[in-house]
N, C-alpha and C positions, 0 to 999 in steps of 0.2 A: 594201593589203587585197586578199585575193582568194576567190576560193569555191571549195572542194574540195566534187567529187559521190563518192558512195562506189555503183555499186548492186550489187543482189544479186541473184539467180538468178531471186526471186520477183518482181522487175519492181520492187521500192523503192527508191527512191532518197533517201538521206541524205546534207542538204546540211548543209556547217561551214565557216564561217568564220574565214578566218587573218590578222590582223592581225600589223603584222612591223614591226621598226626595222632599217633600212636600212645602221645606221653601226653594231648592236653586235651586227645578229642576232637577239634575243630576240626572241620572238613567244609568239601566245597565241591557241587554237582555240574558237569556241564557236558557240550555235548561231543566234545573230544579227546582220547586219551593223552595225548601230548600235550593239552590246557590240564589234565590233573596231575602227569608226572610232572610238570613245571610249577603248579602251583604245591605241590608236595618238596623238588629240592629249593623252592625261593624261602618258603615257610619254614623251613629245617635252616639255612643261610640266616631268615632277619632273627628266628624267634619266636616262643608261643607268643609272647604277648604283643607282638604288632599285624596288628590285620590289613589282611595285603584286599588291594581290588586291582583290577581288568588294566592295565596300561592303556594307553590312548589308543596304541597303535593296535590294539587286538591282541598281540603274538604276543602275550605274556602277562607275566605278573609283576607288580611293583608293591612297594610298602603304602599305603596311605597316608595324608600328608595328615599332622596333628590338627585337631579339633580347637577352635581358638573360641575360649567361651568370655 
């Protein structure tokens, strides 16, 4: 995990946080450290190859449900 500063001219600074997997790459930006350490051990729990999004409830991560074509 690490923290990207973004600032701008007007003296703000927007901070985002980058959680990352190490073995496949993927990552995921957002703007609390505790949504990237969670979305770093949920990712390392399912697995590279299942892509997680946002739980309903805000405060985490989940697997996403299969694509039905």
């Amino acid at each position: 995990m690490r923290q990207q500063e973004q600032r701008y001219p007007s003296g703000l600074v927007a901070v985002e946080w980058a959680g990352e997997c190490e073995k496949c790459g993927a990552g995921v930006t957002v703007c609390h450290p505790a949504l990237a350490r969670g979305w770093e051990r949920t990712h390392a729990r399912f697995g590279c190859d299942r892509p997680l999004h946002m739980a309903e409830t805000g405060r985490g991560w989940e697997p996403a449900p299969p694509v039905l074509y």
